[in-house]
VMD Tcl script that builds the backbone (N, CA, C; Angstrom):
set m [mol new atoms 237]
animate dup $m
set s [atomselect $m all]
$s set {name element resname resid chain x y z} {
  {N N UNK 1 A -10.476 24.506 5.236}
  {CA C UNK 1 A -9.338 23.669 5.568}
  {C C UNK 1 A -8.779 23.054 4.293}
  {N N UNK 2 A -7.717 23.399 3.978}
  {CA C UNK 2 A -6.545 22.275 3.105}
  {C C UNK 2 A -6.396 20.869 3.563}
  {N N UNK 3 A -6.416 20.396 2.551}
  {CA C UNK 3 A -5.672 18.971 2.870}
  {C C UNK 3 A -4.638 18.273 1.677}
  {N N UNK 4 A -3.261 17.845 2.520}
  {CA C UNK 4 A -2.315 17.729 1.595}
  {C C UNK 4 A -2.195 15.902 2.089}
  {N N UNK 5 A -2.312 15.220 0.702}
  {CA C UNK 5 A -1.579 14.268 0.859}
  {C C UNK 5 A 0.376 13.557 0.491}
  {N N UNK 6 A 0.994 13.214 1.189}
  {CA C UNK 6 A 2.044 12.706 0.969}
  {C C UNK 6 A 2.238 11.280 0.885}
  {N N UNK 7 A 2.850 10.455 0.195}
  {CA C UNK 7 A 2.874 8.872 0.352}
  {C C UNK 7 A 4.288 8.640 0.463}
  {N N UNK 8 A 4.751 8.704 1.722}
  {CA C UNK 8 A 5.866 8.012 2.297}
  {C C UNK 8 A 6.035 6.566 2.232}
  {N N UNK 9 A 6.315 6.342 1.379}
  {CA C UNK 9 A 6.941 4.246 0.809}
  {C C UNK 9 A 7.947 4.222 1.528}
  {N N UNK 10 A 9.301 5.412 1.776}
  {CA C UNK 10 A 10.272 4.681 2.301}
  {C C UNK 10 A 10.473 5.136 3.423}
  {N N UNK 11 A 11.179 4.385 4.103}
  {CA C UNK 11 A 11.706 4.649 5.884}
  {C C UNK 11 A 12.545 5.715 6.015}
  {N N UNK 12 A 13.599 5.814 4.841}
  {CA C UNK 12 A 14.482 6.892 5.249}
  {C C UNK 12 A 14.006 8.358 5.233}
  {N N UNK 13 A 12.417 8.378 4.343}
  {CA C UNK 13 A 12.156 9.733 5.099}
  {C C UNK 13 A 11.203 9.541 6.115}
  {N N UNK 14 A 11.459 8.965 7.157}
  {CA C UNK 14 A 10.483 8.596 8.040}
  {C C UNK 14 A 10.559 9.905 9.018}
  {N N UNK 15 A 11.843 10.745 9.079}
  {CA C UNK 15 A 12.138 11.889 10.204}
  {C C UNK 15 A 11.333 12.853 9.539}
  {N N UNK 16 A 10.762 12.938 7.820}
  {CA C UNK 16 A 10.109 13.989 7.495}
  {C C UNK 16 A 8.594 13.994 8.145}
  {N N UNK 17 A 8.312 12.517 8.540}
  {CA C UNK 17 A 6.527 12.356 8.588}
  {C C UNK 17 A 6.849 13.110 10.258}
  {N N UNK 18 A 7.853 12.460 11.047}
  {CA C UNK 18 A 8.005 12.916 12.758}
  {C C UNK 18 A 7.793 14.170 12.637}
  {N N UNK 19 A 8.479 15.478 11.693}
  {CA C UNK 19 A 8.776 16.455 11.684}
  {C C UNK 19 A 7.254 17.154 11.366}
  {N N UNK 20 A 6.599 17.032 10.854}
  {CA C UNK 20 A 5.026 16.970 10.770}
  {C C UNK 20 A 4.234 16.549 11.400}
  {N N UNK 21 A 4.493 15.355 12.262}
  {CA C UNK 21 A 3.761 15.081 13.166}
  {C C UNK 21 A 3.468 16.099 14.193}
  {N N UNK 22 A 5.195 16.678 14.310}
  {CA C UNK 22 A 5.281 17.068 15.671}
  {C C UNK 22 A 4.437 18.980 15.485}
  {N N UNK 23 A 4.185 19.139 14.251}
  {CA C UNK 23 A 3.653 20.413 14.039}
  {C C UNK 23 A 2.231 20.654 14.458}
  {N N UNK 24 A 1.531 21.736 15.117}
  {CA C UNK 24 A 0.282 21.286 15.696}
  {C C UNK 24 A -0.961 21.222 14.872}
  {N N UNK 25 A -0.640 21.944 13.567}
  {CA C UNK 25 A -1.641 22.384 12.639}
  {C C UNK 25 A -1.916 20.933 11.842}
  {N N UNK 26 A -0.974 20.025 11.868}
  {CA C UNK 26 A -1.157 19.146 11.010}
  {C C UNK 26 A -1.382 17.838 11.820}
  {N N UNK 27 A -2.316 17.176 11.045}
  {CA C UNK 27 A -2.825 15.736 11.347}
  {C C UNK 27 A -2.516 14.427 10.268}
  {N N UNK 28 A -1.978 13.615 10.861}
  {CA C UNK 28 A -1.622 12.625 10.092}
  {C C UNK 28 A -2.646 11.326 10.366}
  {N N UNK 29 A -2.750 10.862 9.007}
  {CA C UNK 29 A -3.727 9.719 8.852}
  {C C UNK 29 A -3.338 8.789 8.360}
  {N N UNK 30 A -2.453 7.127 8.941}
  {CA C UNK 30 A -2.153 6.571 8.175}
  {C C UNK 30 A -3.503 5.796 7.551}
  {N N UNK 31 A -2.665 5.281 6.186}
  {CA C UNK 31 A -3.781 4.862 5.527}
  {C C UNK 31 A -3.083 3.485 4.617}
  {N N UNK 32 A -4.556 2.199 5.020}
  {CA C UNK 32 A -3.393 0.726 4.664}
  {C C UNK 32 A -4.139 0.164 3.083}
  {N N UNK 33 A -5.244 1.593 2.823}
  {CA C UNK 33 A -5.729 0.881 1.499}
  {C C UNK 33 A -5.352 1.235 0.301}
  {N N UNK 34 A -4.551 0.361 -0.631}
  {CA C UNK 34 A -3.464 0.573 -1.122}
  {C C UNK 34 A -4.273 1.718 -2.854}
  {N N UNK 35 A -5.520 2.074 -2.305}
  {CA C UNK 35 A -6.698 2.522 -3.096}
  {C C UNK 35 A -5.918 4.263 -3.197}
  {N N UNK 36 A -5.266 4.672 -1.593}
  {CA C UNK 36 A -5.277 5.370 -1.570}
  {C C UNK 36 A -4.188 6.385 -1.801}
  {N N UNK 37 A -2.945 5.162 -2.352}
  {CA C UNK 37 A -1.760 5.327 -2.572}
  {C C UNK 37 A -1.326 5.314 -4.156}
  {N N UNK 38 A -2.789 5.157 -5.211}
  {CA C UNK 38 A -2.496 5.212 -6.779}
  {C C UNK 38 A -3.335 6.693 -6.661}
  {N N UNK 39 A -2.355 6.991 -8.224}
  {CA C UNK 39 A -2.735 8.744 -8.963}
  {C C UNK 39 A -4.582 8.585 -9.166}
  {N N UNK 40 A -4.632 9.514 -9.553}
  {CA C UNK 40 A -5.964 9.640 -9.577}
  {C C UNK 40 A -6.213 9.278 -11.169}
  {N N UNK 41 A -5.401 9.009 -12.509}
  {CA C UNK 41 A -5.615 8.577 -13.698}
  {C C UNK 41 A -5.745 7.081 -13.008}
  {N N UNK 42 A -5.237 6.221 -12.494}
  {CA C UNK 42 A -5.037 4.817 -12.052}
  {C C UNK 42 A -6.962 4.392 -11.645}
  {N N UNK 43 A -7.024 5.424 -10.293}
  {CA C UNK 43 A -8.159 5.716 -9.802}
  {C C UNK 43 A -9.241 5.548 -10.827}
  {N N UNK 44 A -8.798 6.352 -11.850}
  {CA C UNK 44 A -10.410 6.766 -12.716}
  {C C UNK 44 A -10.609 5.174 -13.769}
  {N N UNK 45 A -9.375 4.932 -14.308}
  {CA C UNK 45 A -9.405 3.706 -14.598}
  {C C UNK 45 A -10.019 2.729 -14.275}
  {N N UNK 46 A -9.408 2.121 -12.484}
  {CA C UNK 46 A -10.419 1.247 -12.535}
  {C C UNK 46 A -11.475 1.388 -12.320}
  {N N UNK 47 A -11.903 2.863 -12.131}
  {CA C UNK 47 A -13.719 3.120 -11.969}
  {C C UNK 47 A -14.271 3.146 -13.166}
  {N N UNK 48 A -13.382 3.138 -14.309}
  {CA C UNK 48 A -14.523 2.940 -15.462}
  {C C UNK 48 A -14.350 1.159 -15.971}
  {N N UNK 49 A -13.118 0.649 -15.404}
  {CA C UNK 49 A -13.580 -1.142 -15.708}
  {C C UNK 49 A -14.835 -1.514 -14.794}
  {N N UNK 50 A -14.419 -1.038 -13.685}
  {CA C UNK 50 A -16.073 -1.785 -12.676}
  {C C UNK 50 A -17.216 -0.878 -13.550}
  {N N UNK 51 A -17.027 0.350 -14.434}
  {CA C UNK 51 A -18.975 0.945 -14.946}
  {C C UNK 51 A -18.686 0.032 -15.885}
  {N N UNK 52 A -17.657 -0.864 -16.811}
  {CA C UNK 52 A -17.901 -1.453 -17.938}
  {C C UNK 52 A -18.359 -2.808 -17.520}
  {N N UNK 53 A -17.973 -3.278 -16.320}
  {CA C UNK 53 A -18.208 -4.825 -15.685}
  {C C UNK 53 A -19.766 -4.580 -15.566}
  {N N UNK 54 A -20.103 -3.316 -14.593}
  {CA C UNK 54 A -21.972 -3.183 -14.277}
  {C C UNK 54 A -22.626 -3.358 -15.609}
  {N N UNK 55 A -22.161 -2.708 -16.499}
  {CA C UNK 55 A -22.966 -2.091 -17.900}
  {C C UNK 55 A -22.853 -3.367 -19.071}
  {N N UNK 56 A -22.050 -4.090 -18.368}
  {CA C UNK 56 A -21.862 -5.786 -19.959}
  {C C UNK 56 A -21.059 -5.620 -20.914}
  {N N UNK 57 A -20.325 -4.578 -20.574}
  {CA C UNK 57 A -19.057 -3.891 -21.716}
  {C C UNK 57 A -17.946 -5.148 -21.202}
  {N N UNK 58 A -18.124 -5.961 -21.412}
  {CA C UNK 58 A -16.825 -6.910 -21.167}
  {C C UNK 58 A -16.817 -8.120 -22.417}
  {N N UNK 59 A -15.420 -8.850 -22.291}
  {CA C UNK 59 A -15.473 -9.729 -23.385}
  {C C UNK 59 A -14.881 -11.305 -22.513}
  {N N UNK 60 A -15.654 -12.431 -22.461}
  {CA C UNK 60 A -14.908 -13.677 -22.241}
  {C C UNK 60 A -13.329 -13.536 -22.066}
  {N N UNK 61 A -12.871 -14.362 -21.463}
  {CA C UNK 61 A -11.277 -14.938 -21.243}
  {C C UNK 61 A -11.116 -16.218 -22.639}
  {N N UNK 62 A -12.323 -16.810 -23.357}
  {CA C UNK 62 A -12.289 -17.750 -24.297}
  {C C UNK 62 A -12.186 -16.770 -25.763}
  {N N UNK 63 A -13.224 -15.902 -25.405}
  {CA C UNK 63 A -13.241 -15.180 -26.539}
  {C C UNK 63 A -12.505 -14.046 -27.062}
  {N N UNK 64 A -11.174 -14.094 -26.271}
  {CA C UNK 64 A -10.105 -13.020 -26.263}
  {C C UNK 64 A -9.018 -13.928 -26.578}
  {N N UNK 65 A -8.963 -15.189 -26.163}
  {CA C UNK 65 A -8.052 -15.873 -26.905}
  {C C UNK 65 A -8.441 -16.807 -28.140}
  {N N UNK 66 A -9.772 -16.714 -28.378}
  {CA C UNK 66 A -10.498 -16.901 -29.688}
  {C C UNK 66 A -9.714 -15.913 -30.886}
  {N N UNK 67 A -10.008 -14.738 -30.715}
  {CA C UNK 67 A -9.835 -13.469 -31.368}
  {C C UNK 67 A -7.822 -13.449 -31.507}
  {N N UNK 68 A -7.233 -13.992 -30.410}
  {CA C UNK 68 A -5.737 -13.794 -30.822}
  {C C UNK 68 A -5.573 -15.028 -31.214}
  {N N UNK 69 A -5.994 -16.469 -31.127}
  {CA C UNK 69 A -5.394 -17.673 -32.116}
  {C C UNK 69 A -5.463 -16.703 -33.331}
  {N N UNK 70 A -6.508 -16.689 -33.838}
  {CA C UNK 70 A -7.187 -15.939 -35.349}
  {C C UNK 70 A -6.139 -15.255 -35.855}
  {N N UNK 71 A -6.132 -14.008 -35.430}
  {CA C UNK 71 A -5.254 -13.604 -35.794}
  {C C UNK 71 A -3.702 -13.394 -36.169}
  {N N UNK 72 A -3.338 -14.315 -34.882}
  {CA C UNK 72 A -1.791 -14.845 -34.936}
  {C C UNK 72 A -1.887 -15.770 -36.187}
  {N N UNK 73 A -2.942 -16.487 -36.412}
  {CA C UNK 73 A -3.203 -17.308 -37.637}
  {C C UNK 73 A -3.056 -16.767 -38.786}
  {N N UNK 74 A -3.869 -15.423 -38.738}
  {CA C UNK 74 A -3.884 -14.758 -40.233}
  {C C UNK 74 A -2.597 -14.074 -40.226}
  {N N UNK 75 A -1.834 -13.820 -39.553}
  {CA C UNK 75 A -0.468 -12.719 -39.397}
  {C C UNK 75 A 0.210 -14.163 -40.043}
  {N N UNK 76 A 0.247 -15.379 -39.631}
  {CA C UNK 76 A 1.268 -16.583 -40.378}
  {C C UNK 76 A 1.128 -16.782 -41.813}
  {N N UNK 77 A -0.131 -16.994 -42.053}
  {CA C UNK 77 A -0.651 -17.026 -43.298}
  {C C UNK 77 A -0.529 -16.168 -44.253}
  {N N UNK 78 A -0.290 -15.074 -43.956}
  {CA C UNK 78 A 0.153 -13.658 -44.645}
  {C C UNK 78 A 1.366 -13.284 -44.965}
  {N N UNK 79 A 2.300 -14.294 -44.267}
  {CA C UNK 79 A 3.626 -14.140 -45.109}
  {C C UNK 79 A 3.924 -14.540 -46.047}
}
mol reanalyze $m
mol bondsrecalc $m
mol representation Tube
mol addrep $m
């Protein structure tokens, strides 16, 4: 068995989803998790922030704006 997904966002092709509905071979599944409506690069993304969140690959919210005072500092100082 194939399986094709489509993501209908707008209403005005709403007669294309009827027109498929009404075909017997095909089954429609709506779907409200919005998981299932990003590309699969989006997808892989945030599956590698949650392996970097498990694994301690992360940096503070203090220590990220630690790191840009600094530098916005040294970029002033350097003119």
């Amino acid at each position: 068995m194939k399986q094709l997904t489509i993501n209908i966002k707008d209403n005005k092709y709403s007669f294309f989803l009827e027109l498929l509905k009404s075909m017997d071979f095909v089954t429609v599944a709506d779907s409200d998790d919005w998981f299932d409506t990003i590309s699969e690069n989006d997808k892989k993304a945030i599956n590698k922030g949650i392996e970097d969140i498990e694994n301690g690959r992360i940096h503070s919210h203090e220590d990220v704006i630690a790191s840009a005072k600094k530098r916005i500092s040294e970029l002033k100082n350097s003119k």
